[in-house]
C-alpha positions as CSV (number, residue, x, y, z in Angstrom):
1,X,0.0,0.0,0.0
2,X,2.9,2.5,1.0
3,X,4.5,2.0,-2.7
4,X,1.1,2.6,-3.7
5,X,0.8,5.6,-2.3
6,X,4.6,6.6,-3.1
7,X,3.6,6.5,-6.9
8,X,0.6,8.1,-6.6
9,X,2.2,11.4,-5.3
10,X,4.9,11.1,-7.7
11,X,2.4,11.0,-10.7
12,X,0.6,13.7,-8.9
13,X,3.9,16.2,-8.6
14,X,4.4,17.1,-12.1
15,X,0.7,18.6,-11.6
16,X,1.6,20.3,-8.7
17,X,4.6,22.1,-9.0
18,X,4.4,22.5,-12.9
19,X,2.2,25.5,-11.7
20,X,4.1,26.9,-8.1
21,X,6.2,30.0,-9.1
22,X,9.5,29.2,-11.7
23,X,12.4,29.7,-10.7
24,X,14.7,32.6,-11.8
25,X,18.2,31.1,-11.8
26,X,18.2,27.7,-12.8
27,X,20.6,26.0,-15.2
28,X,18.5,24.6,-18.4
29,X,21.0,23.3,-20.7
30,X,21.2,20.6,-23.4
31,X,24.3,18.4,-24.7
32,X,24.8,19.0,-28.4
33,X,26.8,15.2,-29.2
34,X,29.2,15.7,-32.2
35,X,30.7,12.5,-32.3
36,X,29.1,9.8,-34.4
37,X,27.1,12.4,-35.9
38,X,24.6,12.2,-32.9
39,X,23.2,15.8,-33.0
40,X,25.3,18.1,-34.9
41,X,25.9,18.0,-37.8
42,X,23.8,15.7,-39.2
43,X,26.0,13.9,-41.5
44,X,29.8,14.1,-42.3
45,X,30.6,16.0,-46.1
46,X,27.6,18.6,-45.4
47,X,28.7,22.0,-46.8
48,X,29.3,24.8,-44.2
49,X,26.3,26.8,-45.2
50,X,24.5,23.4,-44.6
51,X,26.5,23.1,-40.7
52,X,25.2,26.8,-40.3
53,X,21.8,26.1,-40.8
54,X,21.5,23.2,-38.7
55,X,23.1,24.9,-36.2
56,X,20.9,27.9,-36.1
57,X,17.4,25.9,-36.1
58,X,19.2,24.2,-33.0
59,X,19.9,27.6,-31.0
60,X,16.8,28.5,-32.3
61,X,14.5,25.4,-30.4
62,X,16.7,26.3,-27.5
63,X,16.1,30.0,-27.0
64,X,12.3,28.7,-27.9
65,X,12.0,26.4,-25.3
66,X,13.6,28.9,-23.0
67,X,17.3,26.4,-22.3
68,X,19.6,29.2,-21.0
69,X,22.8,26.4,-21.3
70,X,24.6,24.5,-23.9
71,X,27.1,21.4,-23.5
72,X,28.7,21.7,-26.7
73,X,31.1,18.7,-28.2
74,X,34.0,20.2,-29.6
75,X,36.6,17.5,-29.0
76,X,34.7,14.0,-29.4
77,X,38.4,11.8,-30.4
78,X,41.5,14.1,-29.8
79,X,40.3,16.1,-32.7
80,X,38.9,19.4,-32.9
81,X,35.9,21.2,-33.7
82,X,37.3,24.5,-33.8
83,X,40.5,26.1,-35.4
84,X,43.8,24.2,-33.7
85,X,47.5,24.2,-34.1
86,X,47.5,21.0,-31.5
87,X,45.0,18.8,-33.0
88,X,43.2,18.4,-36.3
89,X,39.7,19.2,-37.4
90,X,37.2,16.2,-36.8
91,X,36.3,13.9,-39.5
92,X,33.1,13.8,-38.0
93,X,32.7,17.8,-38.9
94,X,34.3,17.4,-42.9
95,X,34.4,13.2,-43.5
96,X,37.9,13.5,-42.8
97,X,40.2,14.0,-40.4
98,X,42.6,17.1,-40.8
99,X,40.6,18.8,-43.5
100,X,38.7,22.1,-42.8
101,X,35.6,23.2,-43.7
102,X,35.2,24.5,-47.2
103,X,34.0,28.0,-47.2
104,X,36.5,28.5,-44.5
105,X,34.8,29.2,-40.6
106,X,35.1,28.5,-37.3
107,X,32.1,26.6,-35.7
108,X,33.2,26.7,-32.4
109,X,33.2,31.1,-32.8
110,X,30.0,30.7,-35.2
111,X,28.1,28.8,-32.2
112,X,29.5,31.4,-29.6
113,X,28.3,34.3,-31.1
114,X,25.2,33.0,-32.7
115,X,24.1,31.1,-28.9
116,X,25.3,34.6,-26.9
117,X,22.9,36.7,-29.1
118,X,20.0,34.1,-27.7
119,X,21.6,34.8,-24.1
120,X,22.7,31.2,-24.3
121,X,25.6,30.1,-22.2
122,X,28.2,27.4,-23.8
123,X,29.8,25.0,-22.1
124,X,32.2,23.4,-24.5
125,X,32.6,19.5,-23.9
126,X,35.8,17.5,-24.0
127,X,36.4,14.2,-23.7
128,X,40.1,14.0,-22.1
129,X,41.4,10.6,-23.0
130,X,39.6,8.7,-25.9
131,X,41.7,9.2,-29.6
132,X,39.5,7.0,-32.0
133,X,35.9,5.2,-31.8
134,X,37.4,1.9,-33.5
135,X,40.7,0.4,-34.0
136,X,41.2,2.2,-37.5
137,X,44.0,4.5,-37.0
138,X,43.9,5.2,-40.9
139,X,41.2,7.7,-40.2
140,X,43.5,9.7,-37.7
141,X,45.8,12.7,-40.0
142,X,48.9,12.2,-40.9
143,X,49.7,14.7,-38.8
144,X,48.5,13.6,-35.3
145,X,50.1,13.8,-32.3
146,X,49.6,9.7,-32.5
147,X,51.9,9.3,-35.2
148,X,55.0,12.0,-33.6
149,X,54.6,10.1,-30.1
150,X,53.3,6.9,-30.2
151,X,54.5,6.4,-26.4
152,X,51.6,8.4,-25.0
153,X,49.0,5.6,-26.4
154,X,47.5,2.4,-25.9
155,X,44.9,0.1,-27.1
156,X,42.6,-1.2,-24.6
157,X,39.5,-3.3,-26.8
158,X,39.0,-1.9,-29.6
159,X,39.9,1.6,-29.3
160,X,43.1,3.9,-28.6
161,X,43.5,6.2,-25.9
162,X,46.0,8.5,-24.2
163,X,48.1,6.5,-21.1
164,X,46.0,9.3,-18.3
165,X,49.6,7.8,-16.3
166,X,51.6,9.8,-18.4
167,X,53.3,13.3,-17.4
168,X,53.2,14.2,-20.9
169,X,49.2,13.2,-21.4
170,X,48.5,15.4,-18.9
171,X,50.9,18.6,-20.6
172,X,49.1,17.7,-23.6
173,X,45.6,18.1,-22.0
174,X,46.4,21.3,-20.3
175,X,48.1,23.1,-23.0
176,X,44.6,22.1,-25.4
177,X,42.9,23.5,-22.9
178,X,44.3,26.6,-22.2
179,X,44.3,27.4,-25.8
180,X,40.5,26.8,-26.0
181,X,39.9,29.1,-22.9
182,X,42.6,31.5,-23.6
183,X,41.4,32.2,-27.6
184,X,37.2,31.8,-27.3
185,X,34.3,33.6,-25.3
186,X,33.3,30.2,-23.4
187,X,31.5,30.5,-20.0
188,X,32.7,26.8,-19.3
189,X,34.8,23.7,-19.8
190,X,32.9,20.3,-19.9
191,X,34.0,16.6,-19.0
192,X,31.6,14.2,-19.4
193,X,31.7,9.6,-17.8
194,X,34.8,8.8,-20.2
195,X,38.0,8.7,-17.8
196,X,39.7,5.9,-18.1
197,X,37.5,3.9,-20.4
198,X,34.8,1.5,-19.2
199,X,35.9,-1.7,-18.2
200,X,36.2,-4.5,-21.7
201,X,36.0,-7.7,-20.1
202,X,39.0,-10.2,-19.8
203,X,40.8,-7.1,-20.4
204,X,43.1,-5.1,-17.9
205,X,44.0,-1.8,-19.3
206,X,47.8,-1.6,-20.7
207,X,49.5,0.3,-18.6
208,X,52.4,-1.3,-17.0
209,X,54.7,0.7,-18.6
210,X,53.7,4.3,-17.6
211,X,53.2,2.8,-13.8
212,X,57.4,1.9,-14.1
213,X,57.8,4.9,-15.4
214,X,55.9,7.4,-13.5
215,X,55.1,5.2,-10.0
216,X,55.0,8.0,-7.7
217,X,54.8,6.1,-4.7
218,X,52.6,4.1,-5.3
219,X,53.4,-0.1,-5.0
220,X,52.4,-2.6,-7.5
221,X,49.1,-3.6,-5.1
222,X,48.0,0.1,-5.1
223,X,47.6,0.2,-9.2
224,X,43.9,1.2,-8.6
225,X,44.9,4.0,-6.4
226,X,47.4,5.3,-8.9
227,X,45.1,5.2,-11.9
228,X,42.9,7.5,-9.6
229,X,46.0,9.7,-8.8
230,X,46.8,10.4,-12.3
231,X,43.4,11.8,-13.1
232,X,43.2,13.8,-9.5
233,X,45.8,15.6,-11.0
234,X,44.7,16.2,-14.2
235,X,41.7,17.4,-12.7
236,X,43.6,19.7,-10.3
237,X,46.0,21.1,-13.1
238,X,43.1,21.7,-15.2
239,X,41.2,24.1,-12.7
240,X,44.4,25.9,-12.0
241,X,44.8,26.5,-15.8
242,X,41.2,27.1,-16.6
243,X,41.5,30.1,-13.8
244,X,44.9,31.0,-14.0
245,X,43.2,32.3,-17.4
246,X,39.7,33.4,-17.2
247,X,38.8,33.0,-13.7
248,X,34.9,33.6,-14.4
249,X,34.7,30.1,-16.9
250,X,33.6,27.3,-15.2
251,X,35.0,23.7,-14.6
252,X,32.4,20.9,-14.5
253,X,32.1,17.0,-14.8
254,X,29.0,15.3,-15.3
255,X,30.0,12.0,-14.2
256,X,28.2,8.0,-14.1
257,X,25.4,8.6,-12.3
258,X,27.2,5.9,-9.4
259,X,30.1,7.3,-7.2
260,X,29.8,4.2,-5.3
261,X,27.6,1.7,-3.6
262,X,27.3,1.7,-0.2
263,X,27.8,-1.6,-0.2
264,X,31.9,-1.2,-0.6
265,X,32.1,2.0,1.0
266,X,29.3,3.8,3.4
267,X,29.9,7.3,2.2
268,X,27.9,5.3,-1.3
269,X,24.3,5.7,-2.5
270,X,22.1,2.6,-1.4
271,X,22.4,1.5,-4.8
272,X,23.9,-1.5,-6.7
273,X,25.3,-0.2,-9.8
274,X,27.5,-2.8,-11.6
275,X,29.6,0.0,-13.0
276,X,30.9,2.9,-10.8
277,X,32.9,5.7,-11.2
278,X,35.5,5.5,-8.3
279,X,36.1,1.4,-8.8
280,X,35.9,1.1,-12.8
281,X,36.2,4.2,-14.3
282,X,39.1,5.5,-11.6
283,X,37.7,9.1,-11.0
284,X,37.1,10.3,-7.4
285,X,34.4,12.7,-8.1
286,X,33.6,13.6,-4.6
287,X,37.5,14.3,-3.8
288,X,36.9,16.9,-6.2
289,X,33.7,18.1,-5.3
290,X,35.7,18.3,-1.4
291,X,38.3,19.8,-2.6
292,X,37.0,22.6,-5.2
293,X,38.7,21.3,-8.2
294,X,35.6,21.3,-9.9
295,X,32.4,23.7,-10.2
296,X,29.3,22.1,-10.8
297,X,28.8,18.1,-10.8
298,X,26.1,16.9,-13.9
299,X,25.4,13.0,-12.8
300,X,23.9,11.0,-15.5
301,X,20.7,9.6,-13.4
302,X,19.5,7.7,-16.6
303,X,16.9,5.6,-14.6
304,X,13.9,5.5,-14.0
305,X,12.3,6.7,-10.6
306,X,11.3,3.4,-8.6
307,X,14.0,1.1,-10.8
308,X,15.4,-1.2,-7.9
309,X,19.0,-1.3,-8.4
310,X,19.6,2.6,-9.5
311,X,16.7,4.4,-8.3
312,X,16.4,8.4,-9.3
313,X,15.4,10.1,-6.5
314,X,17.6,7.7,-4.4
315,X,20.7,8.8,-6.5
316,X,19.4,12.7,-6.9
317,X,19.0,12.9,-3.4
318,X,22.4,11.5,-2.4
319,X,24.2,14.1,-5.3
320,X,22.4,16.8,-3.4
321,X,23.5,15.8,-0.1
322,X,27.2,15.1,-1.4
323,X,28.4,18.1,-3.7
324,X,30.4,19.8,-0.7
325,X,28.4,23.1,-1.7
326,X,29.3,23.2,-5.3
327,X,26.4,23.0,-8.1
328,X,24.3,20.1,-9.3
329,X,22.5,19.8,-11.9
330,X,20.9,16.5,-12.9
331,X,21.7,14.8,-16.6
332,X,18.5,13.7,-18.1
333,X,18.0,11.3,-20.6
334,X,15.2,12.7,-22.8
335,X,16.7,10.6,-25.9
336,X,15.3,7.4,-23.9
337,X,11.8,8.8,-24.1
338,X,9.4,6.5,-25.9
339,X,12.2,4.5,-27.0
340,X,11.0,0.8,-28.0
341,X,13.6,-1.1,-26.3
342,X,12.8,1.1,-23.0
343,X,11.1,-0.5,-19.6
344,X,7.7,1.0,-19.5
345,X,8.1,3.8,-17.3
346,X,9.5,5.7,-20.3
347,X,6.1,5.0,-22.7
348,X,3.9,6.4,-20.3
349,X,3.8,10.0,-20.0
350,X,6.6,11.5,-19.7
351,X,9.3,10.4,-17.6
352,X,11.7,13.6,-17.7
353,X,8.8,15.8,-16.6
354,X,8.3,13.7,-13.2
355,X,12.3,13.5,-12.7
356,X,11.9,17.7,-13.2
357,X,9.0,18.0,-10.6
358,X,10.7,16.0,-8.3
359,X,14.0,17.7,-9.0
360,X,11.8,21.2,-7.2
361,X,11.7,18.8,-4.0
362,X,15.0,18.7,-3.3
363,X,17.9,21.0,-1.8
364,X,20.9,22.1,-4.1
365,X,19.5,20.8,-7.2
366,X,20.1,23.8,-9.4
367,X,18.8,22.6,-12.8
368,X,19.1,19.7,-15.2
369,X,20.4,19.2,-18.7
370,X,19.3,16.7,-21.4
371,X,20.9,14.2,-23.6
372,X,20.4,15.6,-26.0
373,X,18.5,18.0,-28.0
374,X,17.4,15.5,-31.0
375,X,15.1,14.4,-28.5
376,X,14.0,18.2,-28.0
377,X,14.0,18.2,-31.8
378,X,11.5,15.5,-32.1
379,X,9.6,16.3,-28.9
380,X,9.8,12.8,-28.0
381,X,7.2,12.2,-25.6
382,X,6.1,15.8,-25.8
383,X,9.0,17.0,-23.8
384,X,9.6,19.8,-26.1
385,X,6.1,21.2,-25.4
386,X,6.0,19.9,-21.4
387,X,9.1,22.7,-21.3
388,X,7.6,25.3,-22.9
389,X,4.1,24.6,-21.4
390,X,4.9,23.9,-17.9
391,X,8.6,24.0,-16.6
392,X,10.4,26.7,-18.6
393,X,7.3,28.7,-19.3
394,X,9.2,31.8,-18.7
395,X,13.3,32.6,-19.2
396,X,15.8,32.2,-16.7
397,X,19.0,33.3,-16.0
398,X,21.6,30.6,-15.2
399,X,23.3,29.9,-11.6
400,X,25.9,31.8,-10.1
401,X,28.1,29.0,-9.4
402,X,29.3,28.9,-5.8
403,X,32.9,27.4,-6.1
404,X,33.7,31.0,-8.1
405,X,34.6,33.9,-6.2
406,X,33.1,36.6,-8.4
407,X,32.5,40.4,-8.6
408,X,29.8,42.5,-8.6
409,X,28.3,43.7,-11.8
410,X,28.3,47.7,-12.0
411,X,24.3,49.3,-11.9
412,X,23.3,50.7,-15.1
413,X,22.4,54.4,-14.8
414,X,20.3,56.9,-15.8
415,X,17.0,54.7,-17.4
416,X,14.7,56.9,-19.0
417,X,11.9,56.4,-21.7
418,X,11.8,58.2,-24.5
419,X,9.1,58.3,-27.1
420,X,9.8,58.7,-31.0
421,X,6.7,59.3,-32.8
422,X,4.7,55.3,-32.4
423,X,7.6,54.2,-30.8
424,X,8.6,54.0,-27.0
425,X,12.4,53.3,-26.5
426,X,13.8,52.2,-22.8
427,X,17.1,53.9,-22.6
428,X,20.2,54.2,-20.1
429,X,23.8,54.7,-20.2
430,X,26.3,51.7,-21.0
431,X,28.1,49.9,-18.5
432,X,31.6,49.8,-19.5
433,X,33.9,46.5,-17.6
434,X,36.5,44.5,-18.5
435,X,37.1,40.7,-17.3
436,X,34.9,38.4,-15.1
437,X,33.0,42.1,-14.8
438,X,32.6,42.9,-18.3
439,X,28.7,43.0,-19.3
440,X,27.2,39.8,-20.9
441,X,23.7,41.2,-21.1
442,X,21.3,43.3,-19.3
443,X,17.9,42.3,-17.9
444,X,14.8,44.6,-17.5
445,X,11.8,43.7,-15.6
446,X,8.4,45.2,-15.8
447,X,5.8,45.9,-13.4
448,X,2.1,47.4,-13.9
449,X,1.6,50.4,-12.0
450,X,4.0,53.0,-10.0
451,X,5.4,50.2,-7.8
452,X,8.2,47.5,-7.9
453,X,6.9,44.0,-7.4
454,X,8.9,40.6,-7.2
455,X,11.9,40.8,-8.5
456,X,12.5,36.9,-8.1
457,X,9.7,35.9,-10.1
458,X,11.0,35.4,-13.7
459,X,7.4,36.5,-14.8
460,X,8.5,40.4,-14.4
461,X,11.3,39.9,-16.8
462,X,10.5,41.6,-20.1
463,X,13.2,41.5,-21.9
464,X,17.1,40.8,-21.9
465,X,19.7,42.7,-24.1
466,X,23.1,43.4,-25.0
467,X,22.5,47.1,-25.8
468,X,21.4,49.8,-23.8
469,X,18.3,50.3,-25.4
470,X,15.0,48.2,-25.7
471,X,12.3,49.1,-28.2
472,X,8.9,48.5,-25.9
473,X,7.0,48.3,-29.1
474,X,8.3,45.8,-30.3
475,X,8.2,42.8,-27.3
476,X,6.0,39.8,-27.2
477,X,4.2,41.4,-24.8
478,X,2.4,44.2,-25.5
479,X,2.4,46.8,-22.3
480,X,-0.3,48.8,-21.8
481,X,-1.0,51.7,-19.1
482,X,1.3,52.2,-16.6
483,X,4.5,50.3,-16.0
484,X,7.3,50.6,-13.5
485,X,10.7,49.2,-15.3
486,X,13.6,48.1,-13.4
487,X,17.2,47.8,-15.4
488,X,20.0,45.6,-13.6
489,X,23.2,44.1,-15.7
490,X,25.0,40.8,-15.5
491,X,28.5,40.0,-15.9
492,X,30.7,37.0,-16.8
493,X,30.6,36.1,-13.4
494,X,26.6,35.8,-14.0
495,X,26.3,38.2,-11.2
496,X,22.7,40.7,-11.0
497,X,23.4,43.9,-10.3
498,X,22.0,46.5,-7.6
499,X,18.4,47.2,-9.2
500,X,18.4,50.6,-11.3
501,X,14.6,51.7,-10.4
502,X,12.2,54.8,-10.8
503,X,11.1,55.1,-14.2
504,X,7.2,54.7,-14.6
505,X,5.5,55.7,-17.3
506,X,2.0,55.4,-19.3
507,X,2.2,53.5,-22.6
């Protein structure tokens, strides 16, 4: 009778909560899968103009559908999806490795700028280790770093990878990432599951020789330890780069959705995952969590709520209780939504939408993000329209994350309204910043009649912009009578500033 009752108020909560007041910071962001040609682009050999296109109708359903975040993949095999001197352009981008797209650009810039002007953050997604999907090395360029220092990789299965217990793998990875946060507008740097790789059975992973090399201390009966070493410090370098740089971008892993099971250690989730993070894929996430060396924590809760072995709320909850303070956002997997091959709870209603209303129940949950947005573009289940509808019915701005240390952004002056003939323009003076306090975009809020209401409810927000100036006349929402507008500004650090008020006027 209990479970009875369990489900019944968990079918009930999407209901519920879908109408309670939205939130105004909360991270709504999408992974955008480049490798195998899983989101973007569609196919290998399409022109650039055609890579544009696509890419705009995507931006397009997000800033739609109100997602303030995207997890972009720009480096899917040790290859690049953006202009490099380390590593060559993606096969998956131009059907072959090393060449670059005809009608010369940059998609890495072109999704920057185009996402930006939908006030759309981008995380840019990296996977640190893997260098092919198969055990064709003819499709990697002649000029890969494979081929000038074979030392730095193995084979483990079917696939290569960098040795994560080499000194120089690690050089490698810092120095690709400090070129990608030193030379592009990114607000962060994304890891997803793929350490070292998931476990191939009758199969230990090949590295004996970097352990005699580079054994720091470690004996031969603490191999596990060591593999977990070598990727703390990776970790650990990486946030000191990433900062040492642009100290506003952010540094975030979205890990297996298991740490570990309390059965093998009681700091686990009361789980039984036959895969977990710490014993198979070697990466300590909560060390880092402790420690700071990452920002915000994504886990990968790809269950079902009420599946025995990996149940969602049991995992969601015990993320919550075990980020140390730092952000967490749940990863959501929309693309298993109606799927055939899928246990029932994903044909009947809509899965994602009860995991989001029961996201609303729990502490330090700041948002979600969904694998991936081809199941936003097909509105599997009617997710796309459940967003829109229900969840994301209005825009929000995206977290401040807690593990940054950031600055106030300066309070826009002087807001005035002017009137040009039919037109009504909303007007102040520029805020001028450099850095973390440099202006992404400003936000202006509403409110009918000569007083300020609730600033927190993402309701009042009319409009955002990047210039100083808003045309009333031409928003979504027509105003009418009197309204009192409020201006603030935000900055890289996605800090609000002190509310500019005191401009009402009659429209």
């Amino acid at each position: 009778m209990r479970k009875y009752i369990y489900f019944v108020i968990l079918s009930l909560l999407p209901f519920q909560l879908a109408f309670s007041q939205p939130k105004k910071r909360e991270m709504r962001a999408v992974w955008i899968a480049t490798v195998a040609n899983i989101d973007w682009p569609s196919q290998r050999n399409l022109t650039s103009k055609q890579q544009r296109t696509e890419m705009i109708a995507i931006l397009d359903l997000c800033q739609k559908t109100n997602i303030n975040a995207i997890v972009f993949q720009i480096r899917p095999t040790a290859d690049a999806f953006y202009s490099s001197t380390l590593e060559p352009w993606s096969h998956w981008l131009t059907g072959k490795q090393g060449l670059r797209p005809e009608s010369y650009y940059d998609p890495l810039q072109f999704v920057i700028e185009e996402a930006h002007k939908r006030f759309i953050d981008v995380h840019v997604w990296l996977n640190p280790y893997r260098v092919t999907n198969s055990d064709n090395i003819n499709l990697l360029s002649k000029n890969h770093l494979f081929f000038k220092n074979r030392n730095l990789f193995v084979k483990y299965g079917d696939k290569y990878y960098f040795d994560p217990g080499m000194d120089e793998t690690r050089d490698f990875l810092n120095q690709v990432v400090e070129d990608i946060v030193e030379r592009y507008d990114i607000d962060g740097i994304h890891f997803d599951d793929y350490f070292y790789p998931y476990r191939v059975k009758g199969e230990e992973f090949p590295d004996n020789k970097s352990f005699a090399i580079y054994p720091r201390g470690y004996l031969p009966n603490q191999k596990d330890d060591w593999r977990r070493n070598n990727v703390n410090l990776v970790i650990s370098e990486l946030q000191h780069t990433i900062k040492s740089i642009k100290p506003w971008v952010e540094f975030g892993i979205s890990p297996f959705g298991v740490w570990r099971n309390k059965s093998k250690d009681s700091r686990g989730s009361d789980t039984q995952g036959g895969t977990t993070n710490y014993d198979d894929l070697y990466a300590d996430i909560l060390k880092w969590l402790q420690e700071g060396s990452i920002d915000y924590v994504v886990p990968q809760l790809y269950w079902e709520i009420g599946k025995k072995i990996v149940d969602y709320p049991v995992l969601a909850k015990w993320w919550s209780e075990n980020s140390y303070g730092k952000n967490v956002y749940t990863g959501l997997y929309a693309s298993q939504l109606g799927v055939k091959q899928a246990s029932e709870a994903w044909h009947k209603g809509n899965e994602v939408a009860r995991q989001l209303a029961l996201n609303k129940t729990i502490p330090m949950i700041d948002g979600a993000v969904f694998f991936s947005v081809k199941a936003l573009q097909k509105n599997q289940q009617g997710i796309t329209d459940t967003l829109q509808t229900n969840y994301y019915k209005y825009p929000a701005l995206t977290p401040i994350n807690r593990n940054i240390r950031g600055e106030d952004s300066a309070q826009p002056q002087n807001i005035r309204v002017v009137k040009d003939g039919s037109s009504a323009y909303l007007l102040w003076d520029s805020v001028d910043e450099e850095g973390g306090c440099k202006i992404r975009y400003y936000v202006v809020y509403a409110f009918k009649g000569k007083k300020v209401g609730d600033m927190n409810n993402p309701a009042n927000i009319i409009a955002r912009s990047t210039e100083n100036c808003l045309d009333l006349r031409l928003l979504n929402k027509k105003l009418r009578g009197n309204y009192t507008f409020v201006v603030t500004s935000t900055n890289q650090y996605k800090h609000e500033s002190i509310p500019a008020f005191g401009v009402t006027r009659r429209l």
